[in-house]
N, C-alpha and C positions, 0 to 999 in steps of 0.2 A: 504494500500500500504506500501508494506517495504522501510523502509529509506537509506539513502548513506551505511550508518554506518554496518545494517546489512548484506546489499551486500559485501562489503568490506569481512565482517569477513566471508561469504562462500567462497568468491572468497582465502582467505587465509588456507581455511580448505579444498577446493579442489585442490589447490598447495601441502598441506604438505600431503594428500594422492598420489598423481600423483609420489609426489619425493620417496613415500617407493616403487612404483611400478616399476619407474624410476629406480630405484635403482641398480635391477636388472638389470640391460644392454643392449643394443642395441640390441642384438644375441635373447636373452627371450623375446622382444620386439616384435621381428620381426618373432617368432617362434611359442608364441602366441596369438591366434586371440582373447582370452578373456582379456590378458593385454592390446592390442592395442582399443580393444573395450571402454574399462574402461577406458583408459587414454584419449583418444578422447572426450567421452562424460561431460568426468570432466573439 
């Protein structure tokens, strides 16, 4: 079983991908369905 510790450091390397996709803007967000895909699942 994984520890605190390592959850922690996914849940922190699934924010700083969300934020490069993020990045891109509300309009590409909502324009495509494989950003919205991928950021959801993350």
């Amino acid at each position: 079983m994984r520890d605190d510790r390592e959850r922690l450091k996914d849940i922190l390397e699934a924010i700083e991908q969300i934020e490069k996709y993020a990045g891109q803007g509300r309009k590409a967000f909502e324009l495509d369905e494989l950003i919205q895909t991928w950021i959801l699942h993350h």
